[in-house]
mmCIF file of the N, C-alpha and C atoms, coordinates in Angstrom:
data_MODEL
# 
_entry.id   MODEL 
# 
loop_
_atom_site.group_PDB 
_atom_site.id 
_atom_site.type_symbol 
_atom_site.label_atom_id 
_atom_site.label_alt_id 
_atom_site.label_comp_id 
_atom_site.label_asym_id 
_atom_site.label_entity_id 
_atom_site.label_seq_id 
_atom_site.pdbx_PDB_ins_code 
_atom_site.Cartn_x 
_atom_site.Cartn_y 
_atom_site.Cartn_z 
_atom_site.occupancy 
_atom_site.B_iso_or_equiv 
_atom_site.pdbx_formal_charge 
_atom_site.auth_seq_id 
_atom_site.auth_comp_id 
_atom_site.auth_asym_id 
_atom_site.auth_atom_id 
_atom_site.pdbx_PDB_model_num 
ATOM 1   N N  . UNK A 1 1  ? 0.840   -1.181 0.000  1.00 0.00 ? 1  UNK A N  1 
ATOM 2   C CA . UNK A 1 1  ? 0.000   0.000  0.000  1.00 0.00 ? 1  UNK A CA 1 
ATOM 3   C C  . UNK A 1 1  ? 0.884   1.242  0.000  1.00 0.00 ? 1  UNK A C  1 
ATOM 4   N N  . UNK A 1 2  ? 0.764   2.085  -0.693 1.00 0.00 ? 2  UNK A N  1 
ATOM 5   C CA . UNK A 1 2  ? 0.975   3.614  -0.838 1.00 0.00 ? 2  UNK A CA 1 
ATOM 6   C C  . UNK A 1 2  ? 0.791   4.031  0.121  1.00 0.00 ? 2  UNK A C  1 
ATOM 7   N N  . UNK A 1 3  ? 2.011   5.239  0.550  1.00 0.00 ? 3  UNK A N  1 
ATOM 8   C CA . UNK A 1 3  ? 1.337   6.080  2.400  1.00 0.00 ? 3  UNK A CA 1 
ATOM 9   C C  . UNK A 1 3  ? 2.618   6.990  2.165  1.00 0.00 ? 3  UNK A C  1 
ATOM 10  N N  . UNK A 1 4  ? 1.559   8.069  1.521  1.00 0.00 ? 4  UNK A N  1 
ATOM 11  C CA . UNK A 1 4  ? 2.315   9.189  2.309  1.00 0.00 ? 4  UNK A CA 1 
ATOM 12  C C  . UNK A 1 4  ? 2.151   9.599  3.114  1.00 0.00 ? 4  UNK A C  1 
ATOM 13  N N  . UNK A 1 5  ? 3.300   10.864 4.076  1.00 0.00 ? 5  UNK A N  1 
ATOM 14  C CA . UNK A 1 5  ? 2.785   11.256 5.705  1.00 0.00 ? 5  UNK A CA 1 
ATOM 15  C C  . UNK A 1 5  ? 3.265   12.928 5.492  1.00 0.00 ? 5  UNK A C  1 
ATOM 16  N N  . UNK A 1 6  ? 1.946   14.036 5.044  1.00 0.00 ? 6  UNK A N  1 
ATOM 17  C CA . UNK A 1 6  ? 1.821   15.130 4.690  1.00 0.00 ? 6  UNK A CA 1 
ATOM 18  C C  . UNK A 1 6  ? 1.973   16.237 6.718  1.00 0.00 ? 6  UNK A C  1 
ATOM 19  N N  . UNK A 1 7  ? 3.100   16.289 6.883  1.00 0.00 ? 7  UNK A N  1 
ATOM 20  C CA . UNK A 1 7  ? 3.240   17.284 7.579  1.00 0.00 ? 7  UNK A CA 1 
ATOM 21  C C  . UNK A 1 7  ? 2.467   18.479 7.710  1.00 0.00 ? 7  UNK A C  1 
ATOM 22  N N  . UNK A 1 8  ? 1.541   19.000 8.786  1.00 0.00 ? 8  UNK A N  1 
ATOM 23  C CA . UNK A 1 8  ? 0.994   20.097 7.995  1.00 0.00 ? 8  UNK A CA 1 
ATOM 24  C C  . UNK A 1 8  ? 1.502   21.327 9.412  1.00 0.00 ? 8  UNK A C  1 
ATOM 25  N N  . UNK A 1 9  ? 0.635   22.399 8.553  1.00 0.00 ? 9  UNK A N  1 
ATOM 26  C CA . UNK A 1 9  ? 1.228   23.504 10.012 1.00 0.00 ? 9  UNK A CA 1 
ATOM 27  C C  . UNK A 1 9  ? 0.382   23.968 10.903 1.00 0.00 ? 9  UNK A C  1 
ATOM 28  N N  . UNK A 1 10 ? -0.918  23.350 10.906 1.00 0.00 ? 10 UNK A N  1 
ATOM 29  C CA . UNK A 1 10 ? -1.637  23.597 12.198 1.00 0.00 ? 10 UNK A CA 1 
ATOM 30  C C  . UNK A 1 10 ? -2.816  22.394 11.749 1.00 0.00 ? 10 UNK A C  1 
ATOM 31  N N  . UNK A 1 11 ? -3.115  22.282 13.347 1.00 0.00 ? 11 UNK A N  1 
ATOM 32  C CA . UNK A 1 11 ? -4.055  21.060 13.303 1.00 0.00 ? 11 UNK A CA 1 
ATOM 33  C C  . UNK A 1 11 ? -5.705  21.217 12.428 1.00 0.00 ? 11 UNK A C  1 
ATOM 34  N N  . UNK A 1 12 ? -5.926  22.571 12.602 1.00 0.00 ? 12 UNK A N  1 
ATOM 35  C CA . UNK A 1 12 ? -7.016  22.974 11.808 1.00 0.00 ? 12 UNK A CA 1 
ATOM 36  C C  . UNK A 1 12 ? -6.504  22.674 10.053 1.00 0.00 ? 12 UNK A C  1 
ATOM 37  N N  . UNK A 1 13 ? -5.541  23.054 9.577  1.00 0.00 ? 13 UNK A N  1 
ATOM 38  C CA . UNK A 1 13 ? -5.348  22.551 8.379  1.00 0.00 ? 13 UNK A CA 1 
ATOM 39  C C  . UNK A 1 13 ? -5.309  21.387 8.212  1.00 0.00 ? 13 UNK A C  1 
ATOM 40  N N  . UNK A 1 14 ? -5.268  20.350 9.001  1.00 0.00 ? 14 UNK A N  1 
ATOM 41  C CA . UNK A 1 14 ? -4.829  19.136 9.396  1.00 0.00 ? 14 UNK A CA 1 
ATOM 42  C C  . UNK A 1 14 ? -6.237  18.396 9.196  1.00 0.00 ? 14 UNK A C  1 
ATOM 43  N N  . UNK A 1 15 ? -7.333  19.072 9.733  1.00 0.00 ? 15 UNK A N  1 
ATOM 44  C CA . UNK A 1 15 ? -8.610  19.154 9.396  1.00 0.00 ? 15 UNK A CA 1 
ATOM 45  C C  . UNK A 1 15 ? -8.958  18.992 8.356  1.00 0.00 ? 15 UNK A C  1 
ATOM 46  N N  . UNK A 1 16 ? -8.875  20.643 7.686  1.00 0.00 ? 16 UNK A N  1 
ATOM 47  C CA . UNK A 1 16 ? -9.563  20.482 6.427  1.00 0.00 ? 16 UNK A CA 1 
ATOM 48  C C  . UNK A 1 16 ? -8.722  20.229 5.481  1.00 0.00 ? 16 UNK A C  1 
ATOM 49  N N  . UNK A 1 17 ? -7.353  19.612 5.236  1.00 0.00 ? 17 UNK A N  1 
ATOM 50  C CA . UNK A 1 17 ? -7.151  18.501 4.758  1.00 0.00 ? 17 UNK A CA 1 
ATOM 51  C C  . UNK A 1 17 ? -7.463  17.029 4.129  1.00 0.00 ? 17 UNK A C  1 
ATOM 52  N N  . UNK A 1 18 ? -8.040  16.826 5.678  1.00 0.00 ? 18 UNK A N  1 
ATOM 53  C CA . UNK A 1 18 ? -8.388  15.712 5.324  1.00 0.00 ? 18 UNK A CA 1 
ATOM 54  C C  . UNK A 1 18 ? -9.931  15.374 4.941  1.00 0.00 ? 18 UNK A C  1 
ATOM 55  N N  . UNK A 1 19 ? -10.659 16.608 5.095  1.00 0.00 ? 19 UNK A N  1 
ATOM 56  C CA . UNK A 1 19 ? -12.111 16.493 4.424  1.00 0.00 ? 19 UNK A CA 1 
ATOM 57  C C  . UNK A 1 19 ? -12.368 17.078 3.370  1.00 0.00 ? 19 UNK A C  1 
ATOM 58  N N  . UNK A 1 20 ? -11.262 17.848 2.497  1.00 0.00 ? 20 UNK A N  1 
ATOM 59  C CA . UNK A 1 20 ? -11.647 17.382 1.410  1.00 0.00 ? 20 UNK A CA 1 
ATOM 60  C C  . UNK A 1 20 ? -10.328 16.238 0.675  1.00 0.00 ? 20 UNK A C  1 
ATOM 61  N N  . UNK A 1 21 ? -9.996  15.938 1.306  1.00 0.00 ? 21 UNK A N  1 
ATOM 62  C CA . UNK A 1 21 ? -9.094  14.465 0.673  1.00 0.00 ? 21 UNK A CA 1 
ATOM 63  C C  . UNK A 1 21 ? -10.130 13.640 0.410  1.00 0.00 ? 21 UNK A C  1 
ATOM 64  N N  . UNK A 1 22 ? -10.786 13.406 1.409  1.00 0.00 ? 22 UNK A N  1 
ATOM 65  C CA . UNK A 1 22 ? -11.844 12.607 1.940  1.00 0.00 ? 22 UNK A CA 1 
ATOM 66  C C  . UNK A 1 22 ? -13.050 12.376 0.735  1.00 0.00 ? 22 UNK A C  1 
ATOM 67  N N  . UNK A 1 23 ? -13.262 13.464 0.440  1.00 0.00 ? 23 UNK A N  1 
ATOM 68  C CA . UNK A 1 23 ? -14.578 13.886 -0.487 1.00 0.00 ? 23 UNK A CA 1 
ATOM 69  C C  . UNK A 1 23 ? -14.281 13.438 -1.641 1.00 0.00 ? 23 UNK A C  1 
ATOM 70  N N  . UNK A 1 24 ? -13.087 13.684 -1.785 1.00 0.00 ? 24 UNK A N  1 
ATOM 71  C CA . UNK A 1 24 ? -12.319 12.910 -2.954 1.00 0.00 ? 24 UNK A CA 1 
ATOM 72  C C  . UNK A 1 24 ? -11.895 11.739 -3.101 1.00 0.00 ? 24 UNK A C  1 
ATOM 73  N N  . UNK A 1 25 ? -12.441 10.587 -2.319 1.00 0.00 ? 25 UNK A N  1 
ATOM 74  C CA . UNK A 1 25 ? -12.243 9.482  -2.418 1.00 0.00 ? 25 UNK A CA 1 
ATOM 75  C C  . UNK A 1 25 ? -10.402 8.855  -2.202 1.00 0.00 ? 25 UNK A C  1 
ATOM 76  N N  . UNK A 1 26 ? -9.902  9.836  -0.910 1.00 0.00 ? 26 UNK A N  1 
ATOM 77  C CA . UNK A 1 26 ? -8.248  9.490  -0.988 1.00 0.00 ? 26 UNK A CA 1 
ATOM 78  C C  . UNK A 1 26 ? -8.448  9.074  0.533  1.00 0.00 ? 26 UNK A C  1 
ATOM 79  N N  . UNK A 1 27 ? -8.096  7.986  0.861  1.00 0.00 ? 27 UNK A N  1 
ATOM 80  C CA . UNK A 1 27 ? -8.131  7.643  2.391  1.00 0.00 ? 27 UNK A CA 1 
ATOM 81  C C  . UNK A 1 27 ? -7.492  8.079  3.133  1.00 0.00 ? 27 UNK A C  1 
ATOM 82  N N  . UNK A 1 28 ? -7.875  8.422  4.046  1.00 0.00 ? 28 UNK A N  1 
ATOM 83  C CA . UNK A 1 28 ? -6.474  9.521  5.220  1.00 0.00 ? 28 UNK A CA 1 
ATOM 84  C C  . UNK A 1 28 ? -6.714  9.420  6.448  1.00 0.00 ? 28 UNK A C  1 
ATOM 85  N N  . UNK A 1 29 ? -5.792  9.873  7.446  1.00 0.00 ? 29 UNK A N  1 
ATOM 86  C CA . UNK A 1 29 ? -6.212  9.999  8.305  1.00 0.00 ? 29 UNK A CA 1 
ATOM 87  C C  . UNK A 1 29 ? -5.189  11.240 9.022  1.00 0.00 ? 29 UNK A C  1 
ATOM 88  N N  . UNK A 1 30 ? -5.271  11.942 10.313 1.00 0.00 ? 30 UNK A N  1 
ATOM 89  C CA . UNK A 1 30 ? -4.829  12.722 11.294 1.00 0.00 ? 30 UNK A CA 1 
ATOM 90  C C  . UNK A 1 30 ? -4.250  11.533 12.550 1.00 0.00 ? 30 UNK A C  1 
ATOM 91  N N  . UNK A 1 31 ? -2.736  11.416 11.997 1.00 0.00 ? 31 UNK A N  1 
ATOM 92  C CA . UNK A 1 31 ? -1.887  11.391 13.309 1.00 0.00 ? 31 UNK A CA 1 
ATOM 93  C C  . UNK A 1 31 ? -1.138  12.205 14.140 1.00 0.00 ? 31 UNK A C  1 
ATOM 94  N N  . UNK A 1 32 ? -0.928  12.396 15.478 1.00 0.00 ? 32 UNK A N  1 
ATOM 95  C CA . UNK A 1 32 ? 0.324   12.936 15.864 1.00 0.00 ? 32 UNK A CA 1 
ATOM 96  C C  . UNK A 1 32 ? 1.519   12.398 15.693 1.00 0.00 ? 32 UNK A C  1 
ATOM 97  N N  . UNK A 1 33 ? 2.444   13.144 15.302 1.00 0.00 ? 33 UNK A N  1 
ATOM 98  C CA . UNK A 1 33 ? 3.925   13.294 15.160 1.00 0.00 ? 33 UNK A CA 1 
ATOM 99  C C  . UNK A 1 33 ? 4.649   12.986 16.619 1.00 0.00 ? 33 UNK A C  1 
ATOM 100 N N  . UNK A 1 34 ? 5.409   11.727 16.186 1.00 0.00 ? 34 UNK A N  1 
ATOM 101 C CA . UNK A 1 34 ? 6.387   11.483 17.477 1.00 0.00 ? 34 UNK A CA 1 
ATOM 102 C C  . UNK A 1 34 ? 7.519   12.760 17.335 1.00 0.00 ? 34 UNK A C  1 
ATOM 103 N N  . UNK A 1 35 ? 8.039   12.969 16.228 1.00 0.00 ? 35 UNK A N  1 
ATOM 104 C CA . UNK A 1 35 ? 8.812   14.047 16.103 1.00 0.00 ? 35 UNK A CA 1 
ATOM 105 C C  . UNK A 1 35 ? 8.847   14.869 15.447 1.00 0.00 ? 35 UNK A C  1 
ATOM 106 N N  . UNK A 1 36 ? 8.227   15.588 15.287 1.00 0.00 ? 36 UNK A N  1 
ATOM 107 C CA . UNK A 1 36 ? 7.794   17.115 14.102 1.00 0.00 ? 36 UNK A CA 1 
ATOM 108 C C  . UNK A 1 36 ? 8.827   17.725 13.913 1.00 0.00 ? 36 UNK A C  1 
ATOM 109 N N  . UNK A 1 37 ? 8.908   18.519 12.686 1.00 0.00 ? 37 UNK A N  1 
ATOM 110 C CA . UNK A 1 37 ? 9.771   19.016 12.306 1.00 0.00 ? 37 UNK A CA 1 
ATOM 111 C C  . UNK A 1 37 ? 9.432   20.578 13.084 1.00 0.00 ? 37 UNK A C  1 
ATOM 112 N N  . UNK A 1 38 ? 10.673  21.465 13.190 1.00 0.00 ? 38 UNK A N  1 
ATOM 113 C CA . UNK A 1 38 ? 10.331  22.664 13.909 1.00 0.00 ? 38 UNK A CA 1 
ATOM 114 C C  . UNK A 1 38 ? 8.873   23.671 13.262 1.00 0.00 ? 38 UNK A C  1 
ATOM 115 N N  . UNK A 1 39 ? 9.009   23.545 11.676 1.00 0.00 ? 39 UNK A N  1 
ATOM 116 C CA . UNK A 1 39 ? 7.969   24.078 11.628 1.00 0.00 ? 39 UNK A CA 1 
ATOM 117 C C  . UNK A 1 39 ? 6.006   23.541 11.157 1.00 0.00 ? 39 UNK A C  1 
ATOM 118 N N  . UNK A 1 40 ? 6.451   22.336 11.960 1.00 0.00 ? 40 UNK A N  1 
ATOM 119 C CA . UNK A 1 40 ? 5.283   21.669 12.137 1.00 0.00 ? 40 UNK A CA 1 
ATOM 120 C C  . UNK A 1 40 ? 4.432   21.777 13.095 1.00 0.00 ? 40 UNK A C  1 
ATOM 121 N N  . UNK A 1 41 ? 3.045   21.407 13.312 1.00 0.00 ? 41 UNK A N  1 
ATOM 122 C CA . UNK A 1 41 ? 2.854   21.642 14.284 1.00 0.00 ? 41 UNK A CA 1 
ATOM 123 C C  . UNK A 1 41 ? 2.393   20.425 15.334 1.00 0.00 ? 41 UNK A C  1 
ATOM 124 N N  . UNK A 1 42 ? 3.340   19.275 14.527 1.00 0.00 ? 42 UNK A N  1 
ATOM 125 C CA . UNK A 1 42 ? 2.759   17.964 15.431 1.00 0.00 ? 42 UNK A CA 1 
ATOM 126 C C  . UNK A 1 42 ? 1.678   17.322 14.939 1.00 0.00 ? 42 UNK A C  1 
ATOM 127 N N  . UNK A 1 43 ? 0.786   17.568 13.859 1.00 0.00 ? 43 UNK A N  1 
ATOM 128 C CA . UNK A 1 43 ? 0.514   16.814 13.475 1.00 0.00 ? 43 UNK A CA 1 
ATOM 129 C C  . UNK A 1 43 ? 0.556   16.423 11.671 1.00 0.00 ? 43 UNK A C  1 
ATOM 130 N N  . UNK A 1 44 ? -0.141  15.655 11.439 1.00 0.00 ? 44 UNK A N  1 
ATOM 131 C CA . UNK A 1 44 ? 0.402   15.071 10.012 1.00 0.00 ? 44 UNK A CA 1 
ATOM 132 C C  . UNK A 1 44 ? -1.092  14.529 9.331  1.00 0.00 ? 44 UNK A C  1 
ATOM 133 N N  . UNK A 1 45 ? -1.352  14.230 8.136  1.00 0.00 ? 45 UNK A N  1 
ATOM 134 C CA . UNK A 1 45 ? -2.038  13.510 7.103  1.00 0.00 ? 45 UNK A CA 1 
ATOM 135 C C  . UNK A 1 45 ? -1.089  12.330 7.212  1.00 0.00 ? 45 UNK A C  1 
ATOM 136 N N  . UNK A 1 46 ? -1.704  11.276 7.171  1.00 0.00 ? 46 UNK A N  1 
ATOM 137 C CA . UNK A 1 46 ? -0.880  9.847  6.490  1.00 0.00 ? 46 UNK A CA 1 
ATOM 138 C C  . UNK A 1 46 ? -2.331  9.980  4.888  1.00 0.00 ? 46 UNK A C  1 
ATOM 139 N N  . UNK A 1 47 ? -1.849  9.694  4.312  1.00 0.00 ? 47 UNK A N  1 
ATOM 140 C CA . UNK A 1 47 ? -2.497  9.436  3.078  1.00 0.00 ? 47 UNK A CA 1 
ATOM 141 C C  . UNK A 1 47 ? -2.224  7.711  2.749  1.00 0.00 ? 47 UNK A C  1 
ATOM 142 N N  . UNK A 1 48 ? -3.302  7.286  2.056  1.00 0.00 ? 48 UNK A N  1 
ATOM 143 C CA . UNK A 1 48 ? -3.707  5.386  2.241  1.00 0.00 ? 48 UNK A CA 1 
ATOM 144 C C  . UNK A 1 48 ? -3.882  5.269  0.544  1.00 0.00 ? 48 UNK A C  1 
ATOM 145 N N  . UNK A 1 49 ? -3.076  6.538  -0.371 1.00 0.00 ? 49 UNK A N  1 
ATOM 146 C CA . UNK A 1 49 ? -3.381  6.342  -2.049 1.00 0.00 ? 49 UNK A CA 1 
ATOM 147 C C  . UNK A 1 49 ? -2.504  6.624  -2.610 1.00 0.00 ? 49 UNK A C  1 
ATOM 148 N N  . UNK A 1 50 ? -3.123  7.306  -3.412 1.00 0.00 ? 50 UNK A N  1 
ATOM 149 C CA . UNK A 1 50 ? -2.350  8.043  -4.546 1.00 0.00 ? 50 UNK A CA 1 
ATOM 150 C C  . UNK A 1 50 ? -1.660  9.795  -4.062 1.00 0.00 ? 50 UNK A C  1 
ATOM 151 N N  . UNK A 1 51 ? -0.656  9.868  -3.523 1.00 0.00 ? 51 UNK A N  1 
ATOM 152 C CA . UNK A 1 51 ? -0.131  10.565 -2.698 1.00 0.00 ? 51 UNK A CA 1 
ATOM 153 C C  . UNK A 1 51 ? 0.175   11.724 -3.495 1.00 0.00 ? 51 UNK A C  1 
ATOM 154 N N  . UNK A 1 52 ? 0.423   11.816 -4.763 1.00 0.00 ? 52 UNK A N  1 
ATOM 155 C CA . UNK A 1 52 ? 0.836   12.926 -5.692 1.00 0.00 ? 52 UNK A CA 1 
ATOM 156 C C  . UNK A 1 52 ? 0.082   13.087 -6.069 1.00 0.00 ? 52 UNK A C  1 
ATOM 157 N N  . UNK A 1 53 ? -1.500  13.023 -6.258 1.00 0.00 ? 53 UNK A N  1 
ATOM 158 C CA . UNK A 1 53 ? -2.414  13.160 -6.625 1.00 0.00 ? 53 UNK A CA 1 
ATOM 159 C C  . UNK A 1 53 ? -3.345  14.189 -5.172 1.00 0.00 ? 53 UNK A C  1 
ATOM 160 N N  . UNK A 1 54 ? -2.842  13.565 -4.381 1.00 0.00 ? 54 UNK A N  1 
ATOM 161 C CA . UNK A 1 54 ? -3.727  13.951 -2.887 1.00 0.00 ? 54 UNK A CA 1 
ATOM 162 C C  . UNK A 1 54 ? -2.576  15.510 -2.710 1.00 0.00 ? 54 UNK A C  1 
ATOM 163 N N  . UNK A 1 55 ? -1.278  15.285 -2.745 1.00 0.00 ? 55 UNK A N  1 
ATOM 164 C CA . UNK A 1 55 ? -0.790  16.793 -2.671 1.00 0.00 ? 55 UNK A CA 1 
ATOM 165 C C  . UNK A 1 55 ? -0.930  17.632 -3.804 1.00 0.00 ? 55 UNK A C  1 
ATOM 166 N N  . UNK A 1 56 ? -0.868  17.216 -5.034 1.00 0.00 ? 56 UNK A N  1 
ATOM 167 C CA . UNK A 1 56 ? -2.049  18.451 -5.863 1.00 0.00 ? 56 UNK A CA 1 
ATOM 168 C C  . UNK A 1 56 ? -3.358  18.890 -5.805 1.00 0.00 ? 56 UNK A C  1 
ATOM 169 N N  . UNK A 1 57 ? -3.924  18.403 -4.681 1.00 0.00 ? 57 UNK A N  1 
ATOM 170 C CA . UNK A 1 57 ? -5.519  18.434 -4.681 1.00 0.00 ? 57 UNK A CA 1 
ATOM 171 C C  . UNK A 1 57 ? -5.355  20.063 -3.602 1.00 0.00 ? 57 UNK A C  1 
ATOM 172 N N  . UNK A 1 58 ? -4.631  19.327 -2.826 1.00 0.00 ? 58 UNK A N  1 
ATOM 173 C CA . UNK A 1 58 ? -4.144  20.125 -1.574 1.00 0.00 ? 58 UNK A CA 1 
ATOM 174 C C  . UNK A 1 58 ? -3.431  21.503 -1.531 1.00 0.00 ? 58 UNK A C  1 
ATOM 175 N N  . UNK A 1 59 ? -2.877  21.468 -3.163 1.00 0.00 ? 59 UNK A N  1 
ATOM 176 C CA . UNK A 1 59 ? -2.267  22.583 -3.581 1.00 0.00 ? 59 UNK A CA 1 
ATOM 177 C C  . UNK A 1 59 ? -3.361  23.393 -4.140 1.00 0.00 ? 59 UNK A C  1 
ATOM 178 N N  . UNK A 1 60 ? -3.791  22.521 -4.980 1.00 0.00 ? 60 UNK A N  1 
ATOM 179 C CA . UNK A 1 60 ? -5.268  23.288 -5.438 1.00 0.00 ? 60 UNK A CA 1 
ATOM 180 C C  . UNK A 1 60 ? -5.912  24.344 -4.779 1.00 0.00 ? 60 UNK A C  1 
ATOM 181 N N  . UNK A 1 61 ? -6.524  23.803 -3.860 1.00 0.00 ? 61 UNK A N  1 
ATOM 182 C CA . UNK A 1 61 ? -7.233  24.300 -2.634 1.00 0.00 ? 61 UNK A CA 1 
ATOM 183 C C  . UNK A 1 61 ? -6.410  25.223 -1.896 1.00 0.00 ? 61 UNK A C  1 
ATOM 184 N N  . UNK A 1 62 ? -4.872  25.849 -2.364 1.00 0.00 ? 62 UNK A N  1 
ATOM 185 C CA . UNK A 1 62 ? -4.192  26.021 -1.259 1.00 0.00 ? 62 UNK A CA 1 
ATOM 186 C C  . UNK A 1 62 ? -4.266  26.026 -0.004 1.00 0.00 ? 62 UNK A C  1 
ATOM 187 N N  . UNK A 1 63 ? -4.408  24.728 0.465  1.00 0.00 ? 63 UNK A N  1 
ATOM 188 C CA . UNK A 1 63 ? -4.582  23.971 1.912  1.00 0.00 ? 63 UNK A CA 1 
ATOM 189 C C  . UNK A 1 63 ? -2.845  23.827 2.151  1.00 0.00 ? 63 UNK A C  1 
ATOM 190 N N  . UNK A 1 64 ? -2.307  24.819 3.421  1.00 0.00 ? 64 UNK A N  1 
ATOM 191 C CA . UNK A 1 64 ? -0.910  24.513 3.196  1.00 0.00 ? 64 UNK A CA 1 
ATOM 192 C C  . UNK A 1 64 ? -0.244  23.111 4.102  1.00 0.00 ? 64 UNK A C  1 
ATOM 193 N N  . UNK A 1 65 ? 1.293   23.110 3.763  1.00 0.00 ? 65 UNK A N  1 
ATOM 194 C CA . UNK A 1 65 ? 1.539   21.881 4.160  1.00 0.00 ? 65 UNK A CA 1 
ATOM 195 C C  . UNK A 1 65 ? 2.943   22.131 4.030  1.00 0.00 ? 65 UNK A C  1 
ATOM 196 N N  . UNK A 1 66 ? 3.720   21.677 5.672  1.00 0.00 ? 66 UNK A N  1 
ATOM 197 C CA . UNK A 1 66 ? 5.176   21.763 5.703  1.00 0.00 ? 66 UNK A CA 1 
ATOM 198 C C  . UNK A 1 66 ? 6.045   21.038 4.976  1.00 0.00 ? 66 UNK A C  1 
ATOM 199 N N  . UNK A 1 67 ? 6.108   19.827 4.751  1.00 0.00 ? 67 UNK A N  1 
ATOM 200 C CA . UNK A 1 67 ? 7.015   18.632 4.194  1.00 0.00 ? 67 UNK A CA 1 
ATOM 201 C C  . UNK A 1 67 ? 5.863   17.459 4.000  1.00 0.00 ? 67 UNK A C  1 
ATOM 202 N N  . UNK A 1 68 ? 6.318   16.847 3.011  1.00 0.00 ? 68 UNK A N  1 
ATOM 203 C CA . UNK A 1 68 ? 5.737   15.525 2.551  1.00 0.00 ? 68 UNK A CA 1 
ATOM 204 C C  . UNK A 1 68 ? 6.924   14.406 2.119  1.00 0.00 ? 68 UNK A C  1 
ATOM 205 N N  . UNK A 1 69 ? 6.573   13.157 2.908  1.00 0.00 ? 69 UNK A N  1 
ATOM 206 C CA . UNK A 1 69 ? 7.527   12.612 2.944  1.00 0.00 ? 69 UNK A CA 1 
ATOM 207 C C  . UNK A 1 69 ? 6.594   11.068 2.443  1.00 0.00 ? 69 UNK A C  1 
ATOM 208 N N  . UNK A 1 70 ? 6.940   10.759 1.064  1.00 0.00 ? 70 UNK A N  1 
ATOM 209 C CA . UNK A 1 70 ? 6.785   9.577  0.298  1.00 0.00 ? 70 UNK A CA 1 
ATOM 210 C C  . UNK A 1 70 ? 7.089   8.665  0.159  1.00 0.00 ? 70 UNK A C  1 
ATOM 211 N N  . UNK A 1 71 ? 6.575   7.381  0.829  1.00 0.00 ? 71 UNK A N  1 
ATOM 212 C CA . UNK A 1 71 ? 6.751   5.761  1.014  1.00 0.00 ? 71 UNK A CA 1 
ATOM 213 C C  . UNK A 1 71 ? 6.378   5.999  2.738  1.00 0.00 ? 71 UNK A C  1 
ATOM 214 N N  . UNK A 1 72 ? 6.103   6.765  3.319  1.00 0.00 ? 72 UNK A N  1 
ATOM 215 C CA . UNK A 1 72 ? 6.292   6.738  5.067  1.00 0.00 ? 72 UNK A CA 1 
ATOM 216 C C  . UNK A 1 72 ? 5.350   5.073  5.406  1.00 0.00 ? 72 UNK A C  1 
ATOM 217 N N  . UNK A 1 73 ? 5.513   4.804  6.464  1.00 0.00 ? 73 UNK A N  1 
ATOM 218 C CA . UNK A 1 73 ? 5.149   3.440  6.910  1.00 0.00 ? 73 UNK A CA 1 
ATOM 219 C C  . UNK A 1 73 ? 3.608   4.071  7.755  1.00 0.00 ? 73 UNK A C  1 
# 
């Protein structure tokens, strides 16, 4: 399975992230970060698809997002 893990910069983006990922038929979910990057805010998208597809959606929308890190477990 595909999983990316979309860093974002506040938990409210973290939110609406993932509802409209969601709407769009991309499986996701809201974890906390064992270790965030400084300008994170602890939490993250794991994405369960098509991960370059789910961060252009995200760009779209300019829904922002610190680092994305591709293959994450």
């Amino acid at each position: 399975m595909t999983v990316c893990i979309v860093e974002m910069p506040s938990y409210t983006y973290a939110v609406k992230g993932r509802k409209l990922l969601r709407a769009r038929g991309f499986p996701c979910e809201i974890k906390r970060n064992e270790s965030a990057s400084a300008d994170s805010c602890g939490y993250s998208l794991y994405v369960y698809s098509n991960c370059r597809g789910a961060v252009r959606i995200l760009d779209s929308y300019s829904v922002p997002y610190t680092h994305v890190v591709y293959g994450g477990a």
